[in-house]
N, CA, C and O atoms as a CHARMM CRD file, in Angstrom:
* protein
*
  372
    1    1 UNK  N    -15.81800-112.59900-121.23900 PROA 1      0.00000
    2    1 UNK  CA   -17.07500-112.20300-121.83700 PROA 1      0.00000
    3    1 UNK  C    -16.81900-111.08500-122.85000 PROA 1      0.00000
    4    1 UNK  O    -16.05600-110.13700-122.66500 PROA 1      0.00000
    5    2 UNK  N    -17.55300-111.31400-123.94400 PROA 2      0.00000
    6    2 UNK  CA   -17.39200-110.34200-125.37300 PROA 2      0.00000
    7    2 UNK  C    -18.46200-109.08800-125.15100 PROA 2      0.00000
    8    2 UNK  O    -19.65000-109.40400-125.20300 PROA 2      0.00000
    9    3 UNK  N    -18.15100-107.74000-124.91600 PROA 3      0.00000
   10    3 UNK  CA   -19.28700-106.54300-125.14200 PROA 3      0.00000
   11    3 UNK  C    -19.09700-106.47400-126.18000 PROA 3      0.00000
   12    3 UNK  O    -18.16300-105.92900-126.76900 PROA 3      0.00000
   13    4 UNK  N    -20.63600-107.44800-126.85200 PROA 4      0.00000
   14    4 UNK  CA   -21.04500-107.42500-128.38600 PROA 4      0.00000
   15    4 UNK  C    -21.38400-105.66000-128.79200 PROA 4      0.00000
   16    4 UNK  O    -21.02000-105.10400-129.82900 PROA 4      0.00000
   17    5 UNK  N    -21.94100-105.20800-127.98600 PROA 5      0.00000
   18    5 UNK  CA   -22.25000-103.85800-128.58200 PROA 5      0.00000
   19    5 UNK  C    -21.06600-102.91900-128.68200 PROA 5      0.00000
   20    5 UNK  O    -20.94700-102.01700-129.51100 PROA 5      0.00000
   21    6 UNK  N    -20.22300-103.23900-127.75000 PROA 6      0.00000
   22    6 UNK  CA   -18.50600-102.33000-128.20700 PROA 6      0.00000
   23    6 UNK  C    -18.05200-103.07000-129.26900 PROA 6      0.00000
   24    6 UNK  O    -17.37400-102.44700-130.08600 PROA 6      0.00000
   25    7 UNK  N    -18.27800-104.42400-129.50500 PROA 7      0.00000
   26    7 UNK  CA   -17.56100-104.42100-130.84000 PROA 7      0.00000
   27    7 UNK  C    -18.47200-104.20900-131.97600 PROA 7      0.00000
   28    7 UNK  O    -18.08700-104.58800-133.08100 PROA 7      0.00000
   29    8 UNK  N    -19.49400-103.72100-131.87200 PROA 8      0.00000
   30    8 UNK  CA   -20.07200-103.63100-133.44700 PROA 8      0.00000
   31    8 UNK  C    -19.80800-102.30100-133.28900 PROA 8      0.00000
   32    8 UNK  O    -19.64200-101.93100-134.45100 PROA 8      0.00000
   33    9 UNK  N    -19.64400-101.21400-132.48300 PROA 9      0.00000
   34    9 UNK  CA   -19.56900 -99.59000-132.38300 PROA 9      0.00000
   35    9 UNK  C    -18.47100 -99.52200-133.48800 PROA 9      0.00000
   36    9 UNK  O    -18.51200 -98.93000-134.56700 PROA 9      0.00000
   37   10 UNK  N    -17.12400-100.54900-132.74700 PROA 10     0.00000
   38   10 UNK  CA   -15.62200-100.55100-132.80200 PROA 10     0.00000
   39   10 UNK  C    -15.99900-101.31500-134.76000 PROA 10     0.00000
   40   10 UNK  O    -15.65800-100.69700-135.76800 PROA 10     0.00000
   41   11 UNK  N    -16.53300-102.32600-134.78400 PROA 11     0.00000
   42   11 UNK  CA   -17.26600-102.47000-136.41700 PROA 11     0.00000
   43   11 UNK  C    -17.39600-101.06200-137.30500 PROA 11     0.00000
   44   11 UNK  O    -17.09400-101.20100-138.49000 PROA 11     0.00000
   45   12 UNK  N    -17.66500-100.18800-137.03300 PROA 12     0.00000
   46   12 UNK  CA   -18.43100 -99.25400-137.62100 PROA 12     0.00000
   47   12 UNK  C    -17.62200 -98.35600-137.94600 PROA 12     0.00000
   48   12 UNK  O    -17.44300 -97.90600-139.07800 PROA 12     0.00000
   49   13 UNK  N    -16.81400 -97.89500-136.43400 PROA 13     0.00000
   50   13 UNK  CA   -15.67600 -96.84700-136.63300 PROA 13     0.00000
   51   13 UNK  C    -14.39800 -97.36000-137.40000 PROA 13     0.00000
   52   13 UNK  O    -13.67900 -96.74000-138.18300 PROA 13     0.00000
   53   14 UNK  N    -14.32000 -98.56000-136.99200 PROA 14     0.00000
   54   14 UNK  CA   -13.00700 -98.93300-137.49000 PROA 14     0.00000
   55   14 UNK  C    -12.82800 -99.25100-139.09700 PROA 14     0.00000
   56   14 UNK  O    -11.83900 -99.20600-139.82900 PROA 14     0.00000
   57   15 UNK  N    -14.39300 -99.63900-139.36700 PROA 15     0.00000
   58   15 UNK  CA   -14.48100-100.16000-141.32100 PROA 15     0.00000
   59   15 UNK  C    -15.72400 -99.28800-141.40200 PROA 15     0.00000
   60   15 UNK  O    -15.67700 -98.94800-142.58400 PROA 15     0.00000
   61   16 UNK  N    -16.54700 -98.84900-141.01100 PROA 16     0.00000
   62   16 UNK  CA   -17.81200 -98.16600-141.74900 PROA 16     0.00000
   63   16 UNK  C    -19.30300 -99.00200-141.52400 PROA 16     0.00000
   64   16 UNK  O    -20.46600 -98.69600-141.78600 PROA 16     0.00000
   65   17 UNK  N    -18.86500 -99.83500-141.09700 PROA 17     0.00000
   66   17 UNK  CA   -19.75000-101.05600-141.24100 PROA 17     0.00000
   67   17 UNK  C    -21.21500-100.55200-140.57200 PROA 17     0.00000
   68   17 UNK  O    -21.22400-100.08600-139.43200 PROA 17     0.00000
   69   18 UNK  N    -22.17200-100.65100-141.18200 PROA 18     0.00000
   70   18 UNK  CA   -23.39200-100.12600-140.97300 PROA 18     0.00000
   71   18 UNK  C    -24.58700-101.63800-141.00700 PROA 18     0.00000
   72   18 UNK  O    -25.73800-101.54900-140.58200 PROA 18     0.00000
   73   19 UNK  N    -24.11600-102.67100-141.47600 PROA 19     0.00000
   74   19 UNK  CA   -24.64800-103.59200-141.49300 PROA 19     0.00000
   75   19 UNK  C    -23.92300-104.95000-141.18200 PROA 19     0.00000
   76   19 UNK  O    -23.02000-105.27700-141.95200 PROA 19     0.00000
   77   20 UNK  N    -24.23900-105.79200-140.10300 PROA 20     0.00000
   78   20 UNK  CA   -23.53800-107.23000-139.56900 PROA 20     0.00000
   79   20 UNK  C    -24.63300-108.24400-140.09000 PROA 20     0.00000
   80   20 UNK  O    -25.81800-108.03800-139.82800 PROA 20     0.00000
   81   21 UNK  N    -24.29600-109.16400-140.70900 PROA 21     0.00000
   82   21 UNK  CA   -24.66100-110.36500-141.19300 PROA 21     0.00000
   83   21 UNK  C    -24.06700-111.04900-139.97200 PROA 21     0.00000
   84   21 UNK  O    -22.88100-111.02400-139.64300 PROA 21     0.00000
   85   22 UNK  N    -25.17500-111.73100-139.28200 PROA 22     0.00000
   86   22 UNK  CA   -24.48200-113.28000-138.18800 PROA 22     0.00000
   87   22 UNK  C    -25.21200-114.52300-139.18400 PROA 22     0.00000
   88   22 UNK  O    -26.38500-114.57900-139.55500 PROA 22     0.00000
   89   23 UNK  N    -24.16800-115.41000-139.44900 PROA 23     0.00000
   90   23 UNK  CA   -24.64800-116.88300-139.24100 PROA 23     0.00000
   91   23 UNK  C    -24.31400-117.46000-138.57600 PROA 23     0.00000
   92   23 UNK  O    -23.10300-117.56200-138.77800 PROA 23     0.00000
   93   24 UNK  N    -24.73200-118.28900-137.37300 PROA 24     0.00000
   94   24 UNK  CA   -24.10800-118.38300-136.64600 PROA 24     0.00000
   95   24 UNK  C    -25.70000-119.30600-135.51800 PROA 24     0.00000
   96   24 UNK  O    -26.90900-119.15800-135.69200 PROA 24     0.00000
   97   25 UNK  N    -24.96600-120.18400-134.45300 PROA 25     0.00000
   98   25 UNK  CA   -25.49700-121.00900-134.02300 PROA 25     0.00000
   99   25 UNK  C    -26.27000-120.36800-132.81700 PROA 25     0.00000
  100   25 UNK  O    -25.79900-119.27300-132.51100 PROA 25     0.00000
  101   26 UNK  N    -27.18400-120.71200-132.16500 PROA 26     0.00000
  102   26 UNK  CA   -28.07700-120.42900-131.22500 PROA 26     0.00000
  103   26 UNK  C    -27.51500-119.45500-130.03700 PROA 26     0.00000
  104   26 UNK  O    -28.17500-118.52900-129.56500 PROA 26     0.00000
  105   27 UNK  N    -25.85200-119.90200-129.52300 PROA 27     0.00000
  106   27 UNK  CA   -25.20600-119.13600-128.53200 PROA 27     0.00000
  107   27 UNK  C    -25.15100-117.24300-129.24500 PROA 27     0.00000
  108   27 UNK  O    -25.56500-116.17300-128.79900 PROA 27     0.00000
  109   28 UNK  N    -24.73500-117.47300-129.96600 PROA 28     0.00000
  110   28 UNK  CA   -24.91400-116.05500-130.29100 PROA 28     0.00000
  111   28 UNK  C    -25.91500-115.36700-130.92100 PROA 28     0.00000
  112   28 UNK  O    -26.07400-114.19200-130.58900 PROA 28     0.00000
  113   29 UNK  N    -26.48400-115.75000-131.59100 PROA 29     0.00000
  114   29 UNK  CA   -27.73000-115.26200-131.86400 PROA 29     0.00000
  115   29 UNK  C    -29.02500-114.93500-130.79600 PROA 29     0.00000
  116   29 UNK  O    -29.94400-114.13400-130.96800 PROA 29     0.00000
  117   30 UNK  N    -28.74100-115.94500-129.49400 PROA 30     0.00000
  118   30 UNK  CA   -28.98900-115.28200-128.30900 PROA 30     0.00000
  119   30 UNK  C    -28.77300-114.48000-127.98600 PROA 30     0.00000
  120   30 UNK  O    -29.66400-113.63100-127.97400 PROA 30     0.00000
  121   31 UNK  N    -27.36800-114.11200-127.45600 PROA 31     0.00000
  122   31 UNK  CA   -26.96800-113.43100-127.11800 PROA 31     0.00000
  123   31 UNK  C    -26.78400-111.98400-127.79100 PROA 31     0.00000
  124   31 UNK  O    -26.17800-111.05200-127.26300 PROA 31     0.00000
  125   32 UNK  N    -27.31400-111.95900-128.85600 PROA 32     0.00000
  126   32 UNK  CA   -26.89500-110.79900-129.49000 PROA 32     0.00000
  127   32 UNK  C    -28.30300-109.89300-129.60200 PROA 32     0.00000
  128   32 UNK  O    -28.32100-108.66900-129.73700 PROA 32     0.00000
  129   33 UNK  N    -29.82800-111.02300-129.49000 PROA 33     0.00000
  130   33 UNK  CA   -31.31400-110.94800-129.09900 PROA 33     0.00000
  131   33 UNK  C    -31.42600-110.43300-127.75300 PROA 33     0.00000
  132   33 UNK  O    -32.25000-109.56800-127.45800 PROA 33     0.00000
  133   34 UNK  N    -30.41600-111.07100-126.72600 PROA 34     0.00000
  134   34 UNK  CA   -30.87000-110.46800-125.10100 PROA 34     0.00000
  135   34 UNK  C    -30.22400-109.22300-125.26400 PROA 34     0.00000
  136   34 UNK  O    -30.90100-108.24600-124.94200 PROA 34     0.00000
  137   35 UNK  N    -28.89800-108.98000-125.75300 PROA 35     0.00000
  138   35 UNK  CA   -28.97200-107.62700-126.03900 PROA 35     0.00000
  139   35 UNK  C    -29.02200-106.48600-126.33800 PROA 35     0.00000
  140   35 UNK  O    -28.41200-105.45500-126.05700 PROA 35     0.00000
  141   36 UNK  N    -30.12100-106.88700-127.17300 PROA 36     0.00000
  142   36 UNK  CA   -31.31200-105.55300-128.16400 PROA 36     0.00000
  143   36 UNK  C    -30.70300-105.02500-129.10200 PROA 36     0.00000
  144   36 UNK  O    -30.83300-103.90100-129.58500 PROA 36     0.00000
  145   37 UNK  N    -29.59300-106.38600-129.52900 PROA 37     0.00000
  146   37 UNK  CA   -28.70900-105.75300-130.74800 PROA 37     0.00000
  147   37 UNK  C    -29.09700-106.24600-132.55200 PROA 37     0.00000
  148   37 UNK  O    -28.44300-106.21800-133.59500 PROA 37     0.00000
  149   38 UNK  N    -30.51500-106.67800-132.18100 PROA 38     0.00000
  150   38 UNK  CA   -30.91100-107.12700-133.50400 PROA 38     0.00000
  151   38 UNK  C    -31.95600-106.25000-133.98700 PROA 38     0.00000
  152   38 UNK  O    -32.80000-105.73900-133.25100 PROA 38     0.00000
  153   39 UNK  N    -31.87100-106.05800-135.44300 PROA 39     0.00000
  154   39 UNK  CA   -33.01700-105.13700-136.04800 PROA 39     0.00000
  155   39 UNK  C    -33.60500-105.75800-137.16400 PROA 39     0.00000
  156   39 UNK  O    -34.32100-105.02300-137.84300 PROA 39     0.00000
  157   40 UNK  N    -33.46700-107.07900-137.57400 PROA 40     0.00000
  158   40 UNK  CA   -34.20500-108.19500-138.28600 PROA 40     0.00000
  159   40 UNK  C    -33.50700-109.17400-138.21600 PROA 40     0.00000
  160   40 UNK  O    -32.29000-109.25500-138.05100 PROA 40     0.00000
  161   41 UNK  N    -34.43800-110.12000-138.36900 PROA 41     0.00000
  162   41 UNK  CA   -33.98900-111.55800-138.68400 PROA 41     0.00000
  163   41 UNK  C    -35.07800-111.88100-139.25500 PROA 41     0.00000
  164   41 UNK  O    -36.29500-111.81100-139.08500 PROA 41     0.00000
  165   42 UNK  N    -33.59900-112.60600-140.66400 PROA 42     0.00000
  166   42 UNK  CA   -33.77200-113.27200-141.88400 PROA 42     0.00000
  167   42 UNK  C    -33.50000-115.14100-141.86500 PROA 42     0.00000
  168   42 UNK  O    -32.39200-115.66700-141.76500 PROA 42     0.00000
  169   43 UNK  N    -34.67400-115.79400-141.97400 PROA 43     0.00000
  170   43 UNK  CA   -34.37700-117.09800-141.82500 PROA 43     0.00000
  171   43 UNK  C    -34.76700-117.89700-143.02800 PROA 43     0.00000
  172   43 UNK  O    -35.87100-117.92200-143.57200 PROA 43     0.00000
  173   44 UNK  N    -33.70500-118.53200-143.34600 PROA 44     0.00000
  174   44 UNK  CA   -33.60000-119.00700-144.92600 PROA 44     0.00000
  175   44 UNK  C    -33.74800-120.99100-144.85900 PROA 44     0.00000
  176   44 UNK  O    -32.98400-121.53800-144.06400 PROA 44     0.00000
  177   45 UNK  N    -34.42200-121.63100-145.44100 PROA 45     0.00000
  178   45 UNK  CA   -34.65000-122.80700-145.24500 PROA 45     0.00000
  179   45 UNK  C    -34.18700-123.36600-146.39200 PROA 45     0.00000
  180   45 UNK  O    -34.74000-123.14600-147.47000 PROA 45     0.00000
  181   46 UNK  N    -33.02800-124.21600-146.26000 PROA 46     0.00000
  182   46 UNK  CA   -32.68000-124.75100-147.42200 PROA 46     0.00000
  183   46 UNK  C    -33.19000-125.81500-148.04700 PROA 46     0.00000
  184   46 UNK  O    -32.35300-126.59800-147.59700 PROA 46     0.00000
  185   47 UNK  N    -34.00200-126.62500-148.84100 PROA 47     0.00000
  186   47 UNK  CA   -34.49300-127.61400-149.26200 PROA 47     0.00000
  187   47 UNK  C    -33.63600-128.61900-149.27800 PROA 47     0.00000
  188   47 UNK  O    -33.84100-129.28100-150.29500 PROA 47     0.00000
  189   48 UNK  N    -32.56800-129.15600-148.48900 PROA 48     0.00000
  190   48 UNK  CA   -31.68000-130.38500-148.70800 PROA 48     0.00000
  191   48 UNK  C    -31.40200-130.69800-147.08300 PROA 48     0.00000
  192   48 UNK  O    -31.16400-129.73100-146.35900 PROA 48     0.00000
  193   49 UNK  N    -31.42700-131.83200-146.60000 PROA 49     0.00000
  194   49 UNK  CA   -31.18500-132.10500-145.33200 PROA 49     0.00000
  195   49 UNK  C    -29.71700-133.35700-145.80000 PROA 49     0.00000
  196   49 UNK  O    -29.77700-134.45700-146.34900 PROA 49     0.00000
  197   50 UNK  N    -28.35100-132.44600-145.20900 PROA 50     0.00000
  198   50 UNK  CA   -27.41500-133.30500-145.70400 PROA 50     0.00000
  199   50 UNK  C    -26.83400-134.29900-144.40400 PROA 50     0.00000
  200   50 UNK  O    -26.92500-133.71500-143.32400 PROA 50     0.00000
  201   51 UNK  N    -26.27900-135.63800-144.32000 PROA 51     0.00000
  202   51 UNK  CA   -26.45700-136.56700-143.19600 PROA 51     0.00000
  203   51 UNK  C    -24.84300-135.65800-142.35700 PROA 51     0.00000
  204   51 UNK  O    -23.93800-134.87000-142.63200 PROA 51     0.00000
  205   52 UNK  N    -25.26000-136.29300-141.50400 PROA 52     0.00000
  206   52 UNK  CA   -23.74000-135.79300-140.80700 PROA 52     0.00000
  207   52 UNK  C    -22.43800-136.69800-140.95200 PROA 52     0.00000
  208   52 UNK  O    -22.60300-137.72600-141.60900 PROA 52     0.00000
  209   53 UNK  N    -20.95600-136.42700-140.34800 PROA 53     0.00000
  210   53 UNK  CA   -20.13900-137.11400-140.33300 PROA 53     0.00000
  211   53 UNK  C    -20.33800-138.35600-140.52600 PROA 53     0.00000
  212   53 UNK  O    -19.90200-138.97800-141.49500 PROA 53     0.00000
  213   54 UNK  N    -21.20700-138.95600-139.36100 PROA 54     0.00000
  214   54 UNK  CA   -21.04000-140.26200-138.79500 PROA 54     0.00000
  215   54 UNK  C    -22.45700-140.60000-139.73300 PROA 54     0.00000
  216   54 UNK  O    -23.54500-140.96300-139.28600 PROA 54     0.00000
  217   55 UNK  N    -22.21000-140.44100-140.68900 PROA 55     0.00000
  218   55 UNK  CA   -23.61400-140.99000-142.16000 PROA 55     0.00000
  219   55 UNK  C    -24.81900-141.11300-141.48000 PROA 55     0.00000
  220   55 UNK  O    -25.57300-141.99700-141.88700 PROA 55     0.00000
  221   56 UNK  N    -25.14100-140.50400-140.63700 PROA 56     0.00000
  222   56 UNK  CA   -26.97400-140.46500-140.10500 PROA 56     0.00000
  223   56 UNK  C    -27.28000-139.10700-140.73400 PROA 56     0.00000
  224   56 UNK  O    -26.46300-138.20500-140.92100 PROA 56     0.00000
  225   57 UNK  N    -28.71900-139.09900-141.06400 PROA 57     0.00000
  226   57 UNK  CA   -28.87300-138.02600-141.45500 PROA 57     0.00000
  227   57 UNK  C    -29.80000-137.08700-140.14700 PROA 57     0.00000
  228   57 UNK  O    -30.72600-137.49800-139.44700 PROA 57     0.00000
  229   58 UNK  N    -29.33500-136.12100-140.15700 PROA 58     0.00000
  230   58 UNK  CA   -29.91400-134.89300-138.80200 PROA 58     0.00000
  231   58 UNK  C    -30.90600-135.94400-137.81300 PROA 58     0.00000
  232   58 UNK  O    -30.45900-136.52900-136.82600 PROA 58     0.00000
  233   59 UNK  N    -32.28900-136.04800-138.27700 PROA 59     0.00000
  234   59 UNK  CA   -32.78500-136.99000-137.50500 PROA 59     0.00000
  235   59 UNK  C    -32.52900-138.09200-136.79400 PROA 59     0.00000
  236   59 UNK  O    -33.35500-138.61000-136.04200 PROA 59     0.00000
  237   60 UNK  N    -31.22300-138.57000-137.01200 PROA 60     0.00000
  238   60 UNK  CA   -30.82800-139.86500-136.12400 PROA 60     0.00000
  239   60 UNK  C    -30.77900-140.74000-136.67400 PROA 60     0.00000
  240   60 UNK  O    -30.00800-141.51700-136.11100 PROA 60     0.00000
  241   61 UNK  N    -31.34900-141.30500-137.90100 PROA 61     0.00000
  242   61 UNK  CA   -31.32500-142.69800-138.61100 PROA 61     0.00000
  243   61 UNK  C    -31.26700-142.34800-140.06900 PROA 61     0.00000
  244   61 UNK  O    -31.20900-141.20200-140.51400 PROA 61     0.00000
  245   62 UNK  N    -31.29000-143.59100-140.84400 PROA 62     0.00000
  246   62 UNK  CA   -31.31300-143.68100-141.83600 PROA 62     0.00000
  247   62 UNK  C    -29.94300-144.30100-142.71100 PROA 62     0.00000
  248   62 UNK  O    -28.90900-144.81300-142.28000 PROA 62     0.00000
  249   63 UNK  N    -30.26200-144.10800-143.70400 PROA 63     0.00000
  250   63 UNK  CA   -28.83300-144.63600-145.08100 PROA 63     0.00000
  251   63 UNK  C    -28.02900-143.13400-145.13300 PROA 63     0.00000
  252   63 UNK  O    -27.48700-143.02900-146.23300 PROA 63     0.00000
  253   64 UNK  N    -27.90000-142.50000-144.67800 PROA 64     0.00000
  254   64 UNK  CA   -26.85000-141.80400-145.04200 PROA 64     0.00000
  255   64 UNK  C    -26.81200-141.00000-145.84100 PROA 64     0.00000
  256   64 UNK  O    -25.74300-140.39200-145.79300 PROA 64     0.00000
  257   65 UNK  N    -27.56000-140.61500-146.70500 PROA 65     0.00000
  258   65 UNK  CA   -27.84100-140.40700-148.11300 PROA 65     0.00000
  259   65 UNK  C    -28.21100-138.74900-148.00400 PROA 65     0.00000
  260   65 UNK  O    -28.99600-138.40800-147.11900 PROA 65     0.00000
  261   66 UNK  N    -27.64600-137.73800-148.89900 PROA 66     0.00000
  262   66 UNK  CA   -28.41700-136.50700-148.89800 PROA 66     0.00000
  263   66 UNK  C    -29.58500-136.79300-149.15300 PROA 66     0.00000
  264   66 UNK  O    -29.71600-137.61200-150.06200 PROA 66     0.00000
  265   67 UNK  N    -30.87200-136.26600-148.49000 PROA 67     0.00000
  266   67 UNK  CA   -32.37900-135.70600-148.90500 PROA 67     0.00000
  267   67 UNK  C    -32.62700-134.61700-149.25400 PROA 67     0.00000
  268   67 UNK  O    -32.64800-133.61400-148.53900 PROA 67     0.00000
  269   68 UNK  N    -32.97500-134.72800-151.07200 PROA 68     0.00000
  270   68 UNK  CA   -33.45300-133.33900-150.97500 PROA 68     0.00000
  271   68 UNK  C    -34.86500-133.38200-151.41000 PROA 68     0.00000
  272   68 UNK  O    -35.37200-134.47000-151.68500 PROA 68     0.00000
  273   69 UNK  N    -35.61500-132.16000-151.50100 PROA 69     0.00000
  274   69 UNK  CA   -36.60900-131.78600-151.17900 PROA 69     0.00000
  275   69 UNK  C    -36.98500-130.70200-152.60000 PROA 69     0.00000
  276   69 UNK  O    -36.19400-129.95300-153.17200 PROA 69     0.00000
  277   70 UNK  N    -38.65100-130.95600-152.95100 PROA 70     0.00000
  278   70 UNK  CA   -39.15500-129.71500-154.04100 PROA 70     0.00000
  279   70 UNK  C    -40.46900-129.17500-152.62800 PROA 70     0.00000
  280   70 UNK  O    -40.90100-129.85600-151.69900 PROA 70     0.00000
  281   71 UNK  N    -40.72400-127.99800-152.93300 PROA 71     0.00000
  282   71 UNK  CA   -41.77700-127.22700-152.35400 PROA 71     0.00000
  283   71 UNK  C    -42.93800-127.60700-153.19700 PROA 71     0.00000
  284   71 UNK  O    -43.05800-127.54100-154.42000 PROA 71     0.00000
  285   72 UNK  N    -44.10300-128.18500-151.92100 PROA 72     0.00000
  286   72 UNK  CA   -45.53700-128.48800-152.61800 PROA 72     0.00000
  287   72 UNK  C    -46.42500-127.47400-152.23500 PROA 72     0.00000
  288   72 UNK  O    -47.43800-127.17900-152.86900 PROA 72     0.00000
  289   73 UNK  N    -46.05000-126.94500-151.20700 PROA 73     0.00000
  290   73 UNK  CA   -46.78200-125.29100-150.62800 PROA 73     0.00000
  291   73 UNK  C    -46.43600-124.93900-149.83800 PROA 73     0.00000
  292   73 UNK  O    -45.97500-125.51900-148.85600 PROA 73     0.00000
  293   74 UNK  N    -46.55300-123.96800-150.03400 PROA 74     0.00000
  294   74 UNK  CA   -46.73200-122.29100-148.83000 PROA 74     0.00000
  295   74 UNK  C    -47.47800-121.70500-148.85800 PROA 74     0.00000
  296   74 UNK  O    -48.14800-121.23000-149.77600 PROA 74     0.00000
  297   75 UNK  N    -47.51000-121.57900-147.08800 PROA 75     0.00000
  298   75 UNK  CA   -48.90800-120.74000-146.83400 PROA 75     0.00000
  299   75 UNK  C    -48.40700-119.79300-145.80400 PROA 75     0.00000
  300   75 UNK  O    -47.31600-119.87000-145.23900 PROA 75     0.00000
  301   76 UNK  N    -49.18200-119.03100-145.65200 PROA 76     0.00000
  302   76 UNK  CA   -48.91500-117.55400-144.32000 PROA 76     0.00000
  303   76 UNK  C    -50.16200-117.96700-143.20100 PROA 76     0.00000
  304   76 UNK  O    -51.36200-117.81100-143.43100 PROA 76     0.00000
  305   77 UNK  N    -49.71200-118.40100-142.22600 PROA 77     0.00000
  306   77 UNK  CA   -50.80100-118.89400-141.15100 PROA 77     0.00000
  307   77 UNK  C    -50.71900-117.24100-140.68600 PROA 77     0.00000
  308   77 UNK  O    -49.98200-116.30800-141.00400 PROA 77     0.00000
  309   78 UNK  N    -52.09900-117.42900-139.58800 PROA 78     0.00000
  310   78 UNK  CA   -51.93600-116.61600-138.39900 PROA 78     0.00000
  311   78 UNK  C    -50.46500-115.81500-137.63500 PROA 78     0.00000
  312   78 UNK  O    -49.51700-116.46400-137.19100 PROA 78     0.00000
  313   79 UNK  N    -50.52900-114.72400-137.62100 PROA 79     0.00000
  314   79 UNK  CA   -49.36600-114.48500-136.46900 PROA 79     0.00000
  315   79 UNK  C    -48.03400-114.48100-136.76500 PROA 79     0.00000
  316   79 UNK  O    -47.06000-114.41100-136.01600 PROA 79     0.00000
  317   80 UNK  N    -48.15900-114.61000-138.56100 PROA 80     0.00000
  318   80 UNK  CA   -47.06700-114.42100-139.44700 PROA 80     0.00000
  319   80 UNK  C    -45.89000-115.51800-139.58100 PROA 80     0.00000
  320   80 UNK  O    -44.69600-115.33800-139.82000 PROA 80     0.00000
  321   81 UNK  N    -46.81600-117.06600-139.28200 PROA 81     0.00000
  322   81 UNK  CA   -46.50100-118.20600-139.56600 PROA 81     0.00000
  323   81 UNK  C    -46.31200-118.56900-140.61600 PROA 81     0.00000
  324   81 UNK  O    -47.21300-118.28100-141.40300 PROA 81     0.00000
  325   82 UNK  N    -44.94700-119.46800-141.28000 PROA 82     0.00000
  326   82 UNK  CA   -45.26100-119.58800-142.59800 PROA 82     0.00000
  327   82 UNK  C    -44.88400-120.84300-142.60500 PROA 82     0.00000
  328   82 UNK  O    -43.82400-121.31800-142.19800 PROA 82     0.00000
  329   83 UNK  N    -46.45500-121.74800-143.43300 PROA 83     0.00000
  330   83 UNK  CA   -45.69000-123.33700-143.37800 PROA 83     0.00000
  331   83 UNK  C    -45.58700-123.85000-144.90300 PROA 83     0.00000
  332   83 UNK  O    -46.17600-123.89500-145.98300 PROA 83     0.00000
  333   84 UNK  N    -44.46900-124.18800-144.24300 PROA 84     0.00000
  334   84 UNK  CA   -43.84800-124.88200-145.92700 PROA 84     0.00000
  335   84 UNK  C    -43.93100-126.28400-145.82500 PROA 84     0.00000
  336   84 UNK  O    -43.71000-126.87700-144.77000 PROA 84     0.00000
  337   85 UNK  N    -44.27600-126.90100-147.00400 PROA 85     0.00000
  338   85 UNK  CA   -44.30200-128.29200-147.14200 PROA 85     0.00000
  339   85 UNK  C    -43.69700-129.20000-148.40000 PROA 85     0.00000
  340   85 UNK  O    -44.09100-129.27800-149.56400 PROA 85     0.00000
  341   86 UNK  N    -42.80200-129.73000-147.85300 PROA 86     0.00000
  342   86 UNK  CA   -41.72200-130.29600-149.52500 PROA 86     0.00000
  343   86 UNK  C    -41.72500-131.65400-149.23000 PROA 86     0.00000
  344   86 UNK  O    -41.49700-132.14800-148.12600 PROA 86     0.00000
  345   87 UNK  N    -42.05800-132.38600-150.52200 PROA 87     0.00000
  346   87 UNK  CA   -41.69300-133.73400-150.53700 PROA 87     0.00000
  347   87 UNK  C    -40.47600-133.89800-150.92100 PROA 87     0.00000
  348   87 UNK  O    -39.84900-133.14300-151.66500 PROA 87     0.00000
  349   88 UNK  N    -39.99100-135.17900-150.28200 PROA 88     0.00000
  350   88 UNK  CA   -38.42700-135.64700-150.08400 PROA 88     0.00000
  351   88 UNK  C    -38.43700-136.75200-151.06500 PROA 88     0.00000
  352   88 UNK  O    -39.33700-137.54500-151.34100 PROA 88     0.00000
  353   89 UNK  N    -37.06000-136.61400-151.60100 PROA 89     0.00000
  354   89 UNK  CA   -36.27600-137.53900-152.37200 PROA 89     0.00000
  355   89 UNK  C    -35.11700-137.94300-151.71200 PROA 89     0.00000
  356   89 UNK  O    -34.78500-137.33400-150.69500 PROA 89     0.00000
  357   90 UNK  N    -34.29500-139.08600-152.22200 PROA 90     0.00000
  358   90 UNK  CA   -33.56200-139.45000-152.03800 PROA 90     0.00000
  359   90 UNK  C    -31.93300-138.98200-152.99700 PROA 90     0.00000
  360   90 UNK  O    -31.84700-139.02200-154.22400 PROA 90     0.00000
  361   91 UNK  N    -31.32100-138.75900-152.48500 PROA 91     0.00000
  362   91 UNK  CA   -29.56000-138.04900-153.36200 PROA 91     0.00000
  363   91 UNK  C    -29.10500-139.56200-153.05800 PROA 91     0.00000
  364   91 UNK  O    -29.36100-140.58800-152.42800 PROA 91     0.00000
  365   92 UNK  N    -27.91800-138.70300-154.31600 PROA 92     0.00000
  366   92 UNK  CA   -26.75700-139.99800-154.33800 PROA 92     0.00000
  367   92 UNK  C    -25.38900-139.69300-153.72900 PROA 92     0.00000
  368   92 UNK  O    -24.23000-139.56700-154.12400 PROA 92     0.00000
  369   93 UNK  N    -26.23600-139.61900-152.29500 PROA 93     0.00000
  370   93 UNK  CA   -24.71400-139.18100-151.14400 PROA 93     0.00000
  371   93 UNK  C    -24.28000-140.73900-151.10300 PROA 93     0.00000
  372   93 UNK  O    -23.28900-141.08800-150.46200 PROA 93     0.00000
């Protein structure tokens, strides 16, 4: 087991580091939330849904093909919701 908070201390002293950028998948970004080691999160939505290895695209089906996407709106719901809505095209994956 990693003590995330000794290594960002050991971050700091060792380079200066006053700021950690994670990208990074759900296991740690948990883990770094349960322990009270986050002071924002920034979530960035890319307009392109690209297919995986095995040519499906994220959803499970399809041709294979990158989808990308233009923004038709944004709005700020309630409770500091924000819904975005983009129509999809088809790429020449």
């Amino acid at each position: 087991m990693v003590d995330l908070a000794a290594l960002l201390v050991a971050l700091h002293e060792r380079y200066g580091a006053r700021v950690v950028r994670v990208d990074s998948g759900g296991a740690l970004n948990g883990a770094l939330l349960e322990a009270g080691l986050v002071d924002e999160i920034s979530l960035l939505m890319h307009p392109v849904l690209v297919p995986s290895e095995a040519g499906r695209p994220w959803h499970g089906g399809g041709s294979g093909h990158t989808l990308t996407t233009s923004l038709v709106a944004a709005e700020i719901l309630p409770d500091g919701v924000v819904w975005l809505r983009h129509s999809v095209t088809r790429g020449q994956g």
